[in-house]
Short mmCIF file of the C-alpha atoms (twelve columns), coordinates in Angstrom:
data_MODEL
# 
_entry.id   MODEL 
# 
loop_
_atom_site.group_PDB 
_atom_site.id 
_atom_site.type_symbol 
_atom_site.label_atom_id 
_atom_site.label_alt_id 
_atom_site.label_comp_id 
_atom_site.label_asym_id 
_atom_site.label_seq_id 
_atom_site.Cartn_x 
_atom_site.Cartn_y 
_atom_site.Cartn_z 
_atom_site.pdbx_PDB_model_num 
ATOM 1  C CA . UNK A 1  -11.990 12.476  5.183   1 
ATOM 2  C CA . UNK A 2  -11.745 9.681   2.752   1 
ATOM 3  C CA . UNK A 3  -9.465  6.460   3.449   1 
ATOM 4  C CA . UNK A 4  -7.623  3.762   1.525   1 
ATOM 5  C CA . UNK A 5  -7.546  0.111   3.052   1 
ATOM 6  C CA . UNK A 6  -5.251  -2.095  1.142   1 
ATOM 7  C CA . UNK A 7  -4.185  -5.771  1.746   1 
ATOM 8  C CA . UNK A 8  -1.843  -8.041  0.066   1 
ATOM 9  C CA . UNK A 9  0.572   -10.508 0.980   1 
ATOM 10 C CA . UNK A 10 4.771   -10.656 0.197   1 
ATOM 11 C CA . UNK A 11 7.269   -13.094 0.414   1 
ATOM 12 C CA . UNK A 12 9.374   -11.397 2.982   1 
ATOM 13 C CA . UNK A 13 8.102   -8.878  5.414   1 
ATOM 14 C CA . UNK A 14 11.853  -7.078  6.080   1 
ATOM 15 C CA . UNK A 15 12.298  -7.063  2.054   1 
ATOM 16 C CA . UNK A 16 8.738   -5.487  1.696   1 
ATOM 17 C CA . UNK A 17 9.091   -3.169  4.383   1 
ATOM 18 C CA . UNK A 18 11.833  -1.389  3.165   1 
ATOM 19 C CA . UNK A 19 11.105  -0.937  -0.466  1 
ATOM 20 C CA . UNK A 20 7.876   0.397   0.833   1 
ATOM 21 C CA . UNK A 21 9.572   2.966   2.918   1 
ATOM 22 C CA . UNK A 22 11.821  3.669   0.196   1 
ATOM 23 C CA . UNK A 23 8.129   4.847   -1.851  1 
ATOM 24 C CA . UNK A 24 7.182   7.207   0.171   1 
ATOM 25 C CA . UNK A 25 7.473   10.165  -1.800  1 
ATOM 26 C CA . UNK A 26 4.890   8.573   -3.917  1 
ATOM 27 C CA . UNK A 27 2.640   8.068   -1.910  1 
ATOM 28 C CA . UNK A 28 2.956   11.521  -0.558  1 
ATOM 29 C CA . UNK A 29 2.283   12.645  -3.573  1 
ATOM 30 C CA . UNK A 30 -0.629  11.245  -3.741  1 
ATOM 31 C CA . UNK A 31 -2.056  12.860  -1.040  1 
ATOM 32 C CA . UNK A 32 -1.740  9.538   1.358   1 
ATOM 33 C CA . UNK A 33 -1.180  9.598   5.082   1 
ATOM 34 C CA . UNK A 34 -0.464  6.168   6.506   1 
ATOM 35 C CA . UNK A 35 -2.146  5.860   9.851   1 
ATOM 36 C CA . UNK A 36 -1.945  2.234   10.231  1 
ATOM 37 C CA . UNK A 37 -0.074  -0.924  9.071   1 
ATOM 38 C CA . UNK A 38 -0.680  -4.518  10.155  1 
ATOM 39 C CA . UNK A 39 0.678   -7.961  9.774   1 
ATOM 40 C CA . UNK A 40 -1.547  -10.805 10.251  1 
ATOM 41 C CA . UNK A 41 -0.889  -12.617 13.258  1 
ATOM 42 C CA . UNK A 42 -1.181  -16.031 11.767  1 
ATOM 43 C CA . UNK A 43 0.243   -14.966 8.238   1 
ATOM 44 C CA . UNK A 44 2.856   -12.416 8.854   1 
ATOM 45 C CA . UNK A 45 4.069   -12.151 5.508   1 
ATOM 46 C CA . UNK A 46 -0.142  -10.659 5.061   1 
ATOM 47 C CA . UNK A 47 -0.223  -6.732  5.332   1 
ATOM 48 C CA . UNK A 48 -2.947  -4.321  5.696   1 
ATOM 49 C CA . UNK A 49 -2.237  -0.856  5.267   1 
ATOM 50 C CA . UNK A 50 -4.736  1.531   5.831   1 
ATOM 51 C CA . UNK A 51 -4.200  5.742   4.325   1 
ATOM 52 C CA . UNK A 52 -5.947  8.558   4.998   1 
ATOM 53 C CA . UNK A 53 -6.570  10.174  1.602   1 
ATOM 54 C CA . UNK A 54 -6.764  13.473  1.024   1 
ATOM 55 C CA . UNK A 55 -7.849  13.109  -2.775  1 
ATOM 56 C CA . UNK A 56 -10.030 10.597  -4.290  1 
ATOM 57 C CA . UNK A 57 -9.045  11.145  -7.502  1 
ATOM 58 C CA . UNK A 58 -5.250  11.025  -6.421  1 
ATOM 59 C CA . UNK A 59 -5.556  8.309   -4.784  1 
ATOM 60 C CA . UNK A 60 -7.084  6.241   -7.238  1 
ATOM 61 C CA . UNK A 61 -4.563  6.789   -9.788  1 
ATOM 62 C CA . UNK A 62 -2.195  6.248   -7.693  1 
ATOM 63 C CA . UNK A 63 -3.014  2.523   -6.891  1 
ATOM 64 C CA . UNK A 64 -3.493  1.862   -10.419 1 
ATOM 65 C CA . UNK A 65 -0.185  3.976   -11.751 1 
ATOM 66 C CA . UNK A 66 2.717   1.570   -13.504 1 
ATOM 67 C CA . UNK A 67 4.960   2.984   -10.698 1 
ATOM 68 C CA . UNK A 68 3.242   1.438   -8.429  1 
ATOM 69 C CA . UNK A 69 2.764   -2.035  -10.138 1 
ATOM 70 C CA . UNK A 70 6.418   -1.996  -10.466 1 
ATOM 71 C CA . UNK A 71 7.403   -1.042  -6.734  1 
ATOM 72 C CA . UNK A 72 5.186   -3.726  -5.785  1 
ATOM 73 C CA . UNK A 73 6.703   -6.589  -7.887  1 
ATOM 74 C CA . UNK A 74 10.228  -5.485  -6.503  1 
ATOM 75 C CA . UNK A 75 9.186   -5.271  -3.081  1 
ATOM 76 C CA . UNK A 76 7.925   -9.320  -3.418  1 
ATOM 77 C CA . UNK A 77 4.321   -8.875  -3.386  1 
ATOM 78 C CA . UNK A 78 2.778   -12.190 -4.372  1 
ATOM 79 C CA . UNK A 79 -0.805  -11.345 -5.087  1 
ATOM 80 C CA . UNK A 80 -3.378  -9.020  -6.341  1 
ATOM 81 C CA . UNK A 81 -3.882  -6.540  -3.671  1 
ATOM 82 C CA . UNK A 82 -7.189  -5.830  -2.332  1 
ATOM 83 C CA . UNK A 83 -8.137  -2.501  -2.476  1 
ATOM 84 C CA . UNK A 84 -10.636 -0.395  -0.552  1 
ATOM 85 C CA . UNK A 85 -11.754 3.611   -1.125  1 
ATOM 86 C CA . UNK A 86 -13.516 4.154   2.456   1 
ATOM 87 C CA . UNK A 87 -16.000 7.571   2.502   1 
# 
């Protein structure tokens, strides 16, 4: 099973959370399967999600879809996401 780690940071957790919630459909669609999300404990406003990913190919399109870049400037991300396809 393939994963997908991703990390960025937002401007306000609460704000973030629920516009990511409100995405899920995408990401279903996608074939992703959150399994675990984390907030720094020194930065909390500094996620790391991390998918299970039942499609590659999916997946990948997926993090680099306009949809996606949008949801993400709504939802008060402040930075270029780092973005991990684990094998």
């Amino acid at each position: 099973m393939a994963h997908l780690l991703v990390r960025h940071k937002v401007q306000d957790f609460g704000k973030w959370k629920a516009a990511y919630e409100a995405h899920v459909g995408a990401r279903q669609a996608a074939g992703l399967i959150e399994r675990q999300l984390w907030r720094n404990a020194d930065h909390p406003n500094e996620v790391l999600l991390l998918f299970e990913a039942s499609d590659l190919g999916k997946a990948r399109a997926f993090t680099n879809s306009a949809d996606l870049r949008q949801a993400m400037q709504q939802a008060g991300v402040t930075d270029k996401p780092d973005v991990y396809f684990l094998a």
